[in-house]
N, C-alpha and C positions, 0 to 999 in steps of 0.2 A: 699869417692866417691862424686863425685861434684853434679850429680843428686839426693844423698840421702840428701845433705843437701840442696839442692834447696828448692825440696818437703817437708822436716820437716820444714822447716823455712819460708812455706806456710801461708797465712792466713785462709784458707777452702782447704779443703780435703775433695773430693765425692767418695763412694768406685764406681768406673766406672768401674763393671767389677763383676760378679755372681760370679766366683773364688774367689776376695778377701775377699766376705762374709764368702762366704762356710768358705778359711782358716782361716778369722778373729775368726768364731763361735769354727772350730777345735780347735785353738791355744786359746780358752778363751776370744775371747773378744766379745763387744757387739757389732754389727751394725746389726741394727733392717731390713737396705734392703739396696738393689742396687741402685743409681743413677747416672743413663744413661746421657754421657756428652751432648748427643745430647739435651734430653729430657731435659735439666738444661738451655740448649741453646735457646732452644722455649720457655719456658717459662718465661728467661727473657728477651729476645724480645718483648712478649708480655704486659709483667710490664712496660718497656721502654715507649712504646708506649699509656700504660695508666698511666704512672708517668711522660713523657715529658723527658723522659734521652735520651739525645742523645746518638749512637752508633755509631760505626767504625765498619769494615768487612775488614780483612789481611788476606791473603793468598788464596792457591789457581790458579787456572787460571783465566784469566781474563774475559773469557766469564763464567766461575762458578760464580766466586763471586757476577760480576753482576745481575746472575738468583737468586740467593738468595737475592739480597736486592729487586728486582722485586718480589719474590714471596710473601716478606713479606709484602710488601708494598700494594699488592694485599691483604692479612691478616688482615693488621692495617696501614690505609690510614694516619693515625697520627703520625705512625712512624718519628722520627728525623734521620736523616741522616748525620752525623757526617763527613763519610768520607767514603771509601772505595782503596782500594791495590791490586792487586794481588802478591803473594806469591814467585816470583821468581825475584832475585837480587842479586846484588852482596855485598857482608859483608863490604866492606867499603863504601856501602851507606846505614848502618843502624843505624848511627848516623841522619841522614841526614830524614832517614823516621822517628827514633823514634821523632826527633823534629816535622814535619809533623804532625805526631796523636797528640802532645802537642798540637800544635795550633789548631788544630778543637777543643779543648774545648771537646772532647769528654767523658761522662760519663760512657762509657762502651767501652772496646774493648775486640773485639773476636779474637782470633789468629786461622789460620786454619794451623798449619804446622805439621807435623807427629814427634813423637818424637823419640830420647829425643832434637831435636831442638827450638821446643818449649818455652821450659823449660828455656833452654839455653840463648834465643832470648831475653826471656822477664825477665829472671832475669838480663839481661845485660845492659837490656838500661830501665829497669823501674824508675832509680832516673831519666833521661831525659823525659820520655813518664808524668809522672804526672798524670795518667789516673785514677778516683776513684778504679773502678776495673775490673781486666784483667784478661782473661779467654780460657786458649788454648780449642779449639772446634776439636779439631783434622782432621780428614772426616767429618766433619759433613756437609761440604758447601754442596762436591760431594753427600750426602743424598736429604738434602735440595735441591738441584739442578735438582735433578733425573736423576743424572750420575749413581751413585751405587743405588742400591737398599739396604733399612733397611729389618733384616731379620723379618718372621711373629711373631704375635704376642707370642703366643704356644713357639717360638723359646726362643726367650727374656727371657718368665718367667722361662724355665726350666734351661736357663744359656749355648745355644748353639749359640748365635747369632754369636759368634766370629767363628762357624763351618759355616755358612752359608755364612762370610764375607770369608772367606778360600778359599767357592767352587767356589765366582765369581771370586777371585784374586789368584789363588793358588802361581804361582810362586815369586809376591808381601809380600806375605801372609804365607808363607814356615815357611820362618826362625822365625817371629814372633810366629807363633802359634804353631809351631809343635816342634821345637828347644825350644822357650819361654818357653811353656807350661809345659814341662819336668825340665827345672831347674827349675822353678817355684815351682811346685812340692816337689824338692829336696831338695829346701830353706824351706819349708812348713813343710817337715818330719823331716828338722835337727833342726830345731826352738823348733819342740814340743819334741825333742829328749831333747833338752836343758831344757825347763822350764821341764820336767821331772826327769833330772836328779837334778835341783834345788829345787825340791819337797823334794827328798830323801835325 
């Protein structure tokens, strides 16, 4: 599958998601916690702007993206500003953008696209784009933005944020968490069916 070897053949891997802990610990392995894509997103924004790295901001709508380079900039007035996109185009201008983000020189880009586009986007044109490092943000503009709201904080730690991101968007929202969540599961039960039977 084209997205499992994107992702393996990753430089960093955040588990972004309370599920893939839980089933990391089920199935034997170690990751000590969750990190939240957003949460990875602010706070290297914040590095950025106290290391002098410039940034890019893709995707999105165009009056989003813009509220999040405003808000950040409202945050950390030192901020570099690399460049900024919004998120909707046509595929054979993505040659055309990934050289764009080449030239601003920019030492970070954020990708806002839903996946597995994403993924897709930027394993395609990263030998063009030459960015040090790139980082799909998914929703997070619309957070940042204060289109969608993030869920409370109670929500987060016990691992239901993705139930609260559901109530505001259900029909968005359906097949992802409620379809997802169930194979997910299935992939989870027959994994550890596996290394069990390779025990015995």
């Amino acid at each position: 599958m084209k997205l499992r070897r994107i992702i393996n053949h990753s430089a960093l891997i955040s588990a972004d998601g309370q599920a893939i802990v839980w089933a990391a610990k089920f199935l034997g392995y170690d990751i000590p916690e969750r990190v939240a894509g957003i949460d990875l997103f602010q706070e290297l924004v914040r590095l950025s702007a106290e290391k002098g790295w410039r940034v890019y901001y893709f995707g999105g709508e165009q009056a989003i993206v813009q509220k999040v380079i405003c808000e950040h900039q409202k945050l950390y007035p030192n901020l570099q500003i690399a460049g900024f996109r919004n998120g909707y185009f046509e595929e054979q201008d993505s040659v055309k953008i990934a050289s764009e983000i080449h030239e601003s020189n920019a030492d970070i880009l954020f990708v806002g696209f839903s996946s597995p586009k994403k993924e897709f986007w930027i394993h395609t044109y990263f030998e063009i784009l030459q960015v040090p490092f790139v980082m799909g943000v998914g929703g997070s503009f619309d957070v940042v933005a204060g289109k969608t709201k993030r869920a409370p904080l109670v929500m987060q730690k016990t691992g239901l944020e993705w139930l609260y991101r559901f109530l505001q968007e259900p029909k968005r929202m359906a097949k992802r968490y409620l379809i997802g969540n169930l194979h997910f599961f299935h992939l989870v039960v027959k994994e550890k069916w596996r290394i069990e039977r390779e025990k015995t």
